[in-house]
N, C-alpha and C positions, 0 to 999 in steps of 0.2 A: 275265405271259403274257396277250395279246391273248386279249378272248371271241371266238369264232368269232360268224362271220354267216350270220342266216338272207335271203338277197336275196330278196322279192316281186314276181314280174315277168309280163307277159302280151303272153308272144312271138304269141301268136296274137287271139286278137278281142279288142278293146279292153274293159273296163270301162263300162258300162251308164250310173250314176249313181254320185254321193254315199254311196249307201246301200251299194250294192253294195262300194265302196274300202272304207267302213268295217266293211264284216261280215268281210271278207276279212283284212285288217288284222288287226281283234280274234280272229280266229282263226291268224292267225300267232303274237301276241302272248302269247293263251295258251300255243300250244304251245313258245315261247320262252320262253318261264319256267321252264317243265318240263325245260327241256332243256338249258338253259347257252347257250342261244344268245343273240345280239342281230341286233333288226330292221331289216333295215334294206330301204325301201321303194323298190321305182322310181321314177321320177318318172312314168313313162306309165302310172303307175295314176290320174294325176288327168287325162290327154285321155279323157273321155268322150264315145263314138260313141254310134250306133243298133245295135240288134240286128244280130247277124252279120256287123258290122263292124272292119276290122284298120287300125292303124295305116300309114303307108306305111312301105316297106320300111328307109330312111334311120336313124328314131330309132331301131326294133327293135334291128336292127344292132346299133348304138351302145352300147347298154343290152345286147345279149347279152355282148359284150365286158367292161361291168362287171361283171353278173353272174358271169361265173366268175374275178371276183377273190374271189368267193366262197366261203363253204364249204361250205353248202348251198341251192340254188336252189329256190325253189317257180312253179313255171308256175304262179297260182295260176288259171287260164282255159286253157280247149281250143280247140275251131272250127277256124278255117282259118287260116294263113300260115305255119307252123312253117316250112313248105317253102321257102320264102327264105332263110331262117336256114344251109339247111345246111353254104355254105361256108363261110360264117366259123365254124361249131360242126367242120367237120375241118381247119380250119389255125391254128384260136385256139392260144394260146398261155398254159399256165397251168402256176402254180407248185405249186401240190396236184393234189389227185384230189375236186375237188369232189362229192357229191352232190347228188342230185333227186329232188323230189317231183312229179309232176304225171302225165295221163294223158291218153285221147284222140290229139289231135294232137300231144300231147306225145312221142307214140309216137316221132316221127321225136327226136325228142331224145333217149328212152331210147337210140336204135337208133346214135347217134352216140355216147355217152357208152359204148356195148358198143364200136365199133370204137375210139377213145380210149383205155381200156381206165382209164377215170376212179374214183371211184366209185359204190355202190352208187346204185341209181334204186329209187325205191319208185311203183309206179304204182298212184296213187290220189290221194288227197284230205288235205288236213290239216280233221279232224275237225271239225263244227260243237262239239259235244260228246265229252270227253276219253276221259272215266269213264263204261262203260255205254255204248258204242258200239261198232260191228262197227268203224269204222272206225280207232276210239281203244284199241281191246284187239288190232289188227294190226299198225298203224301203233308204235305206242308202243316195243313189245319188240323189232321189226324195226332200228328206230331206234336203241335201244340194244346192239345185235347180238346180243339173246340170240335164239335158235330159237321157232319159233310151228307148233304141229298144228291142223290142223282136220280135223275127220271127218265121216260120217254121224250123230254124237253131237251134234256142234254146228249141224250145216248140213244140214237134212235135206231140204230141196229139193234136193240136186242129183240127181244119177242116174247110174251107170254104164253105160257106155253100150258100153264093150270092155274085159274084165276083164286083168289083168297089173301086173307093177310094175316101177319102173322108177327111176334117179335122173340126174340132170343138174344145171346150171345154169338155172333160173327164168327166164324173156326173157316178159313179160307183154306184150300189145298191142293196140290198136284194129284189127283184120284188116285194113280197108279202106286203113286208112294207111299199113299193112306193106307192104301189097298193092302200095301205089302204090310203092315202095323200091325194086322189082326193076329193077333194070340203071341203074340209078344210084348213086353211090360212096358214099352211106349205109346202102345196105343192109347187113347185118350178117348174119356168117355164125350160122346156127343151128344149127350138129352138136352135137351131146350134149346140147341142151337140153330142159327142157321149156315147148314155147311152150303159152300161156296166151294165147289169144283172146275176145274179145269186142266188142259192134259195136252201133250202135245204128240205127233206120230203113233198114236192110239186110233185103232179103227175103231166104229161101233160097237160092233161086237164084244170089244176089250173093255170097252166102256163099261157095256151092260156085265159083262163077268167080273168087271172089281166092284159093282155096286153090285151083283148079286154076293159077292163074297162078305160085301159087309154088311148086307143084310142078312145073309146066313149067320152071320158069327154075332148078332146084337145089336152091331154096332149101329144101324141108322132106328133103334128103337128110342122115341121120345123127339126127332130133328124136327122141326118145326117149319121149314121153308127147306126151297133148294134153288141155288143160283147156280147157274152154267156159265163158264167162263168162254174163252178163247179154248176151242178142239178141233187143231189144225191135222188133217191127214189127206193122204192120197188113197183114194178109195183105186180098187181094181175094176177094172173096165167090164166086165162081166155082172158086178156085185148087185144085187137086187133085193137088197134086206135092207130093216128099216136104218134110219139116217141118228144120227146124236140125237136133236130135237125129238126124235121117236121114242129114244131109251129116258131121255129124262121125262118125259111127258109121262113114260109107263112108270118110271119108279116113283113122281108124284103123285099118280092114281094108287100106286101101292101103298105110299106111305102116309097118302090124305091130306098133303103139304101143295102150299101154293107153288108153282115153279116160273120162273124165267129165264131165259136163255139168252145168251149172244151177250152177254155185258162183258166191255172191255177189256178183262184181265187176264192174266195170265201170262204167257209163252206167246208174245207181239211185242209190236213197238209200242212204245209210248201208253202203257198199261195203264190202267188203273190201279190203287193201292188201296187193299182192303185192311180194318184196324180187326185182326183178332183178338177174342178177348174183348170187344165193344157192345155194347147191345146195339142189337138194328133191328130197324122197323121195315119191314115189307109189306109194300100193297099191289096186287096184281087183277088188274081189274079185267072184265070181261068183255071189256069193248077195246082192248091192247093198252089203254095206259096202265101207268105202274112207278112206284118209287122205291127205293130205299134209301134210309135215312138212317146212320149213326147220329148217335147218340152224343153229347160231351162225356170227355171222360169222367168217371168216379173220380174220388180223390184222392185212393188209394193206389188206383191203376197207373 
């Protein structure tokens, strides 16, 4: 029996340097040992740009196409271009149910890989460090399908922010990205799930206008919970309007969903790794505790 493959690849902004391919690399590498896989590397991990710079649209292509000869994809780079990608990601043609690793702009990948109906997407990071990392004690068990909680025991930054409970399918995502989905054929239906947002140099405001856009256009009709991720920005020194915790607290009164905020993931260090595509259980209690629990995975996931 053939090892399965872990593909290393950066649909969206190119690779930096030298240094950068090889951290990236060695952190595949590890976690392909752990896991039965073998690596195997793009080749557009070796065109290296300038900051905030993508490939043209031509090699991407190319290279998405290999990569889901694969069994597990790592986008191991976010930024900008996923969004070219998306026809060939709903008319590709593959013999498995690949998975994926990756987050950010990768969002529009998770969001394809949900209409696909492929497999499981974990949106987050493949750990710098394995053992003794938030990103390495999510990542790991998720990976191997067994079930992962985390509470107000483990994570005590976050905050409930509209108490209730709830369960669904897991759909983790950069808001902004999401945001940009609506009325175009990657968008992905969200009923029963629970979305999981998070954003980075997004002020409030911008918050609350990609969640009103996607409540205008349907799309958070039927979500069942809402987690708030890591929403890092520099507010202006004047600004007197309401804060994140403000806009999700309103869109959980709008949508009648329990909410919590501040859980680890996203656009930070040492993230947390959410399994899309998992059912999760949320409880958001009225005295601030609160859990969520995935699930082990199905058998076919």
């Amino acid at each position: 029996m053939a090892t399965p493959t872990l593909y290393v690849c950066c649909p969206s902004y190119a690779l930096q340097n030298p240094i950068e391919e090889r951290n990236y690399l060695k952190r595949a590498r590890a976690f392909a040992r752990r896991e039965g896989l073998r690596v195997v590397a793009s080749p557009l991990l070796g065109r290296h740009l300038g900051p905030g710079a993508w490939l043209e649209a031509g090699p991407r292509l190319d290279d998405l196409v290999e990569a889901l000869r694969h069994d597990v994809v790592w986008a191991c780079q976010g930024g900008y271009g996923a969004a070219h990608l998306i026809p060939t990601l709903l008319e590709a043609s593959v013999k498995g149910r690949p998975r994926l690793i990756g987050y950010s702009d990768t969002t529009i990948f998770h969001a394809c890989w949900r209409l696909r109906g492929w497999g499981e997407g974990y949106y987050g990071h493949i750990p710098v460090v394995l053992q003794g990392s938030r990103e390495g004690e999510s990542l790991t068990p998720l990976f191997r399908g067994r079930g992962l909680r985390r509470s107000n025991a483990t994570d005590a930054a976050a905050a409930v922010l509209r108490p209730g409970r709830a369960e669904g399918v897991c759909f983790a995502a950069c808001l902004v990205v999401l945001a940009g989905l609506v009325g175009t054929p990657a968008m992905p239906n969200l009923e029963g799930c629970v979305l999981a947002i998070e954003d980075i140099d997004e002020k409030p405001y911008q918050v609350d206008f990609a969640l009103n856009q996607l409540h205008a256009a349907g799309a958070l009709r039927g979500v069942v919970a809402l987690l708030g991720g890591s929403f890092s920005h520099q507010s202006a020194r004047d600004y007197g309007g309401p804060g994140v915790d403000d806009i999700l607290r309103h869109w959980g009164e709008r949508c009648g969903v329990p909410v919590i905020s501040h859980l680890p993931f996203g656009h930070m260090p040492d993230a947390l790794v959410m399994a899309n595509g998992r059912r999760l259980a949320v409880e958001a209690r009225a005295d601030g505790a609160w859990t969520i629990e995935f699930a082990p995975r199905a058998a076919r996931a």
